[in-house]
N, C-alpha and C positions, 0 to 999 in steps of 0.2 A: 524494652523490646525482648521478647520472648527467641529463646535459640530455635526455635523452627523461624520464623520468621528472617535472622541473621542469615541463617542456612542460606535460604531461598535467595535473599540479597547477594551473598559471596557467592552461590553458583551462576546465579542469572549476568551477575557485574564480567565474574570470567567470561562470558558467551556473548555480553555485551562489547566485548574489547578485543574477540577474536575469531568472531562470525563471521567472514566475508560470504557471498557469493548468491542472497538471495531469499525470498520466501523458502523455497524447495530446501535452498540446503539448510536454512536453519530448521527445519522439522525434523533432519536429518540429525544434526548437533542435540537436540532435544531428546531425539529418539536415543542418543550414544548414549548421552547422560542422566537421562532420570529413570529411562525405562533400562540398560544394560546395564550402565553403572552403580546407579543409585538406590533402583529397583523401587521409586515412588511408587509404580502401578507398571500393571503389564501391558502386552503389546494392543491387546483388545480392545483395554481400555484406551490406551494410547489412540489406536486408531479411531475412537469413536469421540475425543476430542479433535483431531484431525479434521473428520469429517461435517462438526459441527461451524469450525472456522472455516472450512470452504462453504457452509452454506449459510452465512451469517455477513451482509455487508463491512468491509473494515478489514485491516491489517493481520493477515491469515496467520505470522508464524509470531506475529504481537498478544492476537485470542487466544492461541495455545497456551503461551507462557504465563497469561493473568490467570488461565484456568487451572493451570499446574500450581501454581503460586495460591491461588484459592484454595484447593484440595488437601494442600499438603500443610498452609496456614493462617486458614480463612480471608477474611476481608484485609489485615495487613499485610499479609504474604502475598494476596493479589496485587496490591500496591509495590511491595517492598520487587517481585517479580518485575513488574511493568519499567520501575526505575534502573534497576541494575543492570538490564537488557537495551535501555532504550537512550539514557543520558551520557554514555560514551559518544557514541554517532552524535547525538545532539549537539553535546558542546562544541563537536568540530566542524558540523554546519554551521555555528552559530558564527563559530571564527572566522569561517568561511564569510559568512557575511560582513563582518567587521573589516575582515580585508578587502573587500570589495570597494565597503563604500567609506572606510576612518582613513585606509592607505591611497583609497585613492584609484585602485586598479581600473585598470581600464575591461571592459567588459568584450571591448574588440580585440583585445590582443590576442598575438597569435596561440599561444597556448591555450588562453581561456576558448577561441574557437576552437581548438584541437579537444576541448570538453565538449563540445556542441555538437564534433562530429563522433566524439566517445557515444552520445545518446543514442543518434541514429544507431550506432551499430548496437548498441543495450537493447533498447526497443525492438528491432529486427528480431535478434535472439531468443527476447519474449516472445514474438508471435510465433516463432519458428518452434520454439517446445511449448506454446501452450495450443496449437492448433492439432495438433492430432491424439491432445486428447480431450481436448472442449468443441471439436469437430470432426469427431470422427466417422461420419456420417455423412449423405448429402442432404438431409434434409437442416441438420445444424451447422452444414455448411455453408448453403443458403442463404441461412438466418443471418449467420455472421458478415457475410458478403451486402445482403441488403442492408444491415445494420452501418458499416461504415458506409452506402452511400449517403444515406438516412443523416447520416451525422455531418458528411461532407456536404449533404444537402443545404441542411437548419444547422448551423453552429452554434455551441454555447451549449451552458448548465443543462439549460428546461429541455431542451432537445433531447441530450443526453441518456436524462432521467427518464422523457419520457419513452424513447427508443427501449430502454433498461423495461421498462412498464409491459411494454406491447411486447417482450420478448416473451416476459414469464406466462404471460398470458397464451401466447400462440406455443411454448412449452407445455402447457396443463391442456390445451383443447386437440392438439395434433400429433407431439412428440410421441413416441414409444413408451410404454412404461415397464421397468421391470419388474422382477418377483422382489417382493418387500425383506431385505433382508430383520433378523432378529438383534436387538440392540445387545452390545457387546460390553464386558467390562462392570464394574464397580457401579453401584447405586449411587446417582449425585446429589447429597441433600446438600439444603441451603434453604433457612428458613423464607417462606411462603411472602414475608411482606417483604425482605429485600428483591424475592424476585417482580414482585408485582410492583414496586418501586424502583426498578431499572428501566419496568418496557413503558410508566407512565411518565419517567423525567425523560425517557429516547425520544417519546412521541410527543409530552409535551412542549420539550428543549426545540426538534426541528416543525415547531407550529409556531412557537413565539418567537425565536429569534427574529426570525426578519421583519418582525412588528420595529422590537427591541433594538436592532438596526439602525432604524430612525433618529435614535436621541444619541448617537456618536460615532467617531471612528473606531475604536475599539470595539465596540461590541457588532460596529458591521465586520469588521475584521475576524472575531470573533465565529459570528454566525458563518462565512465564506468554511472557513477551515473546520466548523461542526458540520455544516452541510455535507461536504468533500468527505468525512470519515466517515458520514453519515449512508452515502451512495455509494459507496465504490464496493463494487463484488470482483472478489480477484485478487485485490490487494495489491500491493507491490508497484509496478509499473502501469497498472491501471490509472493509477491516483493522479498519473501525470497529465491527461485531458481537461477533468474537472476542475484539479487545482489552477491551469491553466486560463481557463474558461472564467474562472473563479477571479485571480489575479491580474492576468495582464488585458489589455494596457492600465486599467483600473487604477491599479497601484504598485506595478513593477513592470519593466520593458522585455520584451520577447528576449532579448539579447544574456540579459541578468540571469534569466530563470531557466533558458537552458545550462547556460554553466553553470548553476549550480546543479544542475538534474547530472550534469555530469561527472559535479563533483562526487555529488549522493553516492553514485557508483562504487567509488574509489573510498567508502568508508563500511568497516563492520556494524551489524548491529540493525534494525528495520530500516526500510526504504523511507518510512511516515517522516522520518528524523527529516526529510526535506522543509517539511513545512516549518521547521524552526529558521532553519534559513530564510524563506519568504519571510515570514515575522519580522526577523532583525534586520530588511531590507528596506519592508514595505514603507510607501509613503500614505501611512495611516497606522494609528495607532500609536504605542510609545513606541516601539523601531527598538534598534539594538537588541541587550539580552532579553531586556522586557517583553520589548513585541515578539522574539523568538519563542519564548515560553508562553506566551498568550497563546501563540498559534500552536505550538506543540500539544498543548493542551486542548486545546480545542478538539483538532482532530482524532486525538486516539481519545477522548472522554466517550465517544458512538463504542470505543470495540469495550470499556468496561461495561456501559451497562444492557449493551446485547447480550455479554457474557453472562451478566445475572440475571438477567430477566428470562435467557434459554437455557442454559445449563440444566436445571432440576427437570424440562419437560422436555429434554431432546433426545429419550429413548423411544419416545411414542413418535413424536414429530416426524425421525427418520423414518420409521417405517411405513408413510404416508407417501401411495403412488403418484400423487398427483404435483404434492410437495417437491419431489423430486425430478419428475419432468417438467414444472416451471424453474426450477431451478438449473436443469442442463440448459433451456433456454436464456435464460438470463446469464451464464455462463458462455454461451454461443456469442450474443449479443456483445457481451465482454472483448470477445476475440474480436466484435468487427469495429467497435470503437476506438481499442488500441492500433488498429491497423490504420485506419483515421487516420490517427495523430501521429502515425509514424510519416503520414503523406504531409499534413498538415497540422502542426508546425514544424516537426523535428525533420522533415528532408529539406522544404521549401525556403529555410531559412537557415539552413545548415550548412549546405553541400550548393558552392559557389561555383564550382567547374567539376574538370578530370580529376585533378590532384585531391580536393577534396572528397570527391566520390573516392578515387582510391583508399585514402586514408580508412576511409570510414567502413570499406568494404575489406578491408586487411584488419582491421579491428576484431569484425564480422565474424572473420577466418578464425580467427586467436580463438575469439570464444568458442565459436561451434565445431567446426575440427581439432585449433588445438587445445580445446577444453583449459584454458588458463583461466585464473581467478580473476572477475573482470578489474581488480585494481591496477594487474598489469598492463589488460588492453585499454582502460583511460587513461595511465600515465604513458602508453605509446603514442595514443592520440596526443595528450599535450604536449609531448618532444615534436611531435611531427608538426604540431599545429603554430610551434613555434619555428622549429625550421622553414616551414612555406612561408611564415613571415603574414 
């Protein structure tokens, strides 16, 4: 293993072990360290990989760090990147599921609800700062508003997807467009056949899986959590509809899967790390650490090879007006689906009276006024959620 590569592993493993707080704030951590500290590349450049992972389906501040890890040492450094940053959080969702279901835990207990009511208030949060700046406008505000009824209408995956579909589309024929800005930053080579060999295993992985599906539980397992990595623009707190839609009741009970979403919270490192929990829960596939790593894999395998397949053509791409107003719409769209799922699942099955609303809305508070790290406001949620008993 070559010392670029090591590099990229011991930086990434640090920011894997003490990232709390986020998509945002890890782009923030990133930006300390590779562009101020490190001085990998400048800010230019910085922000024109930024830019390519908000417009690229899959885990926003997961894209950055394979790309950064790519640039600095190639194809293992993007690997070596992905692990350092992503298998901290992992392993302790996966414990998380080992406690759940080897100890025995009960999934109604009062704590574990006190996680249930940690999400509502996580969720809130996201919509609360992603909406005035993925809706800033009333026409993307709209958008967003008909999107979640759209979804609250037709629930489920196809729904989803296709609400995601007719956004981008009503973003390219109506939205505003602006002046094309000029691409910023460093030339990105990568030779020509790894790129055209990302976007044909992306498209041909989500055509065959669900063929592939068919012949077991793993590989349907498999296909749920490619699909999920496969669709989500936003990233982050997005992920939690589809996988949802995806999982329960299928193969894991509404009750499971928000405590873990609320565990998710209370860990540094990507939000995706959830899906290793589903894995070593789920009732399919091999379960434990096995199925944790089936599924972990699955989902961020979408943000490698979007990475390779656009990285080399995304100085021209950006500058495309139309690209970019189906992209604000599909972005709008984003906002009205998490709103969804903040109504249904994460209130309707959450928040059982007063005391639980309170909880959830003093949460709330913590985050967005008192700007705390949200591992404080989940573990205020599970004290509380065990004191109401």
């Amino acid at each position: 293993m070559s010392a670029r590569v090591l590099e990229v592993l011991a930086a990434f493993l640090r920011l894997g072990c003490t990232s709390f707080g986020g998509p945002v704030a890890h782009l923030g951590y990133f930006r300390a360290e590779f562009v101020a500290r490190r001085k990998w590349l400048d800010d230019a450049a910085y922000g024109d990989l930024v830019a390519l992972a908000q417009f690229l389906p899959g885990p926003a501040s997961s894209q950055v760090g394979i790309a950064l890890g790519l640039l600095r040492a190639g194809l293992p450094g993007a690997l070596a990147a992905w692990l350092g940053f992503t298998l901290p959080s992992a392993a302790i969702m996966i414990a998380a599921g080992y406690g759940l279901q080897s100890l025995h835990l009960s999934a109604a207990a009062g704590w574990m609800h006190g996680l249930k009511l940690a999400a509502v208030a996580v969720v809130a949060q996201a919509i609360w700062g992603m909406w005035p700046r993925l809706c800033p406008d009333r026409p993307r505000a709209a958008l967003a508003v008909g999107s979640a009824l759209a979804v609250l209408a037709c629930s489920g995956a196809a729904a989803q997807i296709a609400v995601l579909a007719a956004a981008g589309l009503i973003g390219w024929r109506w939205l505003p467009r602006g002046e094309a800005s000029a691409p910023a930053g460093e030339a990105w080579r990568l030779p020509r056949v790894v790129s055209w060999l990302g976007a044909v295993l992306f498209f041909g992985l989500l055509a065959a899986l669900p063929l592939a599906a068919r012949a077991g539980a793993s590989l349907a397992l498999f296909d749920a959590f490619y699909r999920a990595g496969s669709l989500v623009f936003g990233g982050g707190h997005v992920v939690l509809p589809l996988l949802r839609a995806a999982v329960v009741p299928r193969w894991i009970g509404d009750d499971a899967f928000l405590a873990g979403y609320g565990i998710a919270q209370a860990v540094p490192g990507p939000l995706f790390t959830f899906a290793a929990y589903l894995g070593s829960i789920a009732g399919a596939g091999p379960g434990g650490w096995a199925g944790g790593l089936l599924a972990l894999g699955a989902i961020f395998l979408p943000a490698f090879l979007l990475v390779f397949a656009a990285l080399p053509h995304w100085s021209a791409l950006r500058r495309l007006a139309p690209m970019r107003a189906a992209l604000d719409g599909v972005n709008a769209a984003v906002v009205g689906i998490l709103l969804a799922a903040l109504y249904t699942p994460v209130f309707v099955t959450s928040v059982r009276g007063p005391a639980d609303f309170g909880l959830a809305l003093t949460a709330f508070g913590l985050l967005v006024l008192g700007r705390v790290a949200p591992l404080w406001a989940v573990l205020a949620c599970a004290l509380g959620g065990a004191a109401l008993g």
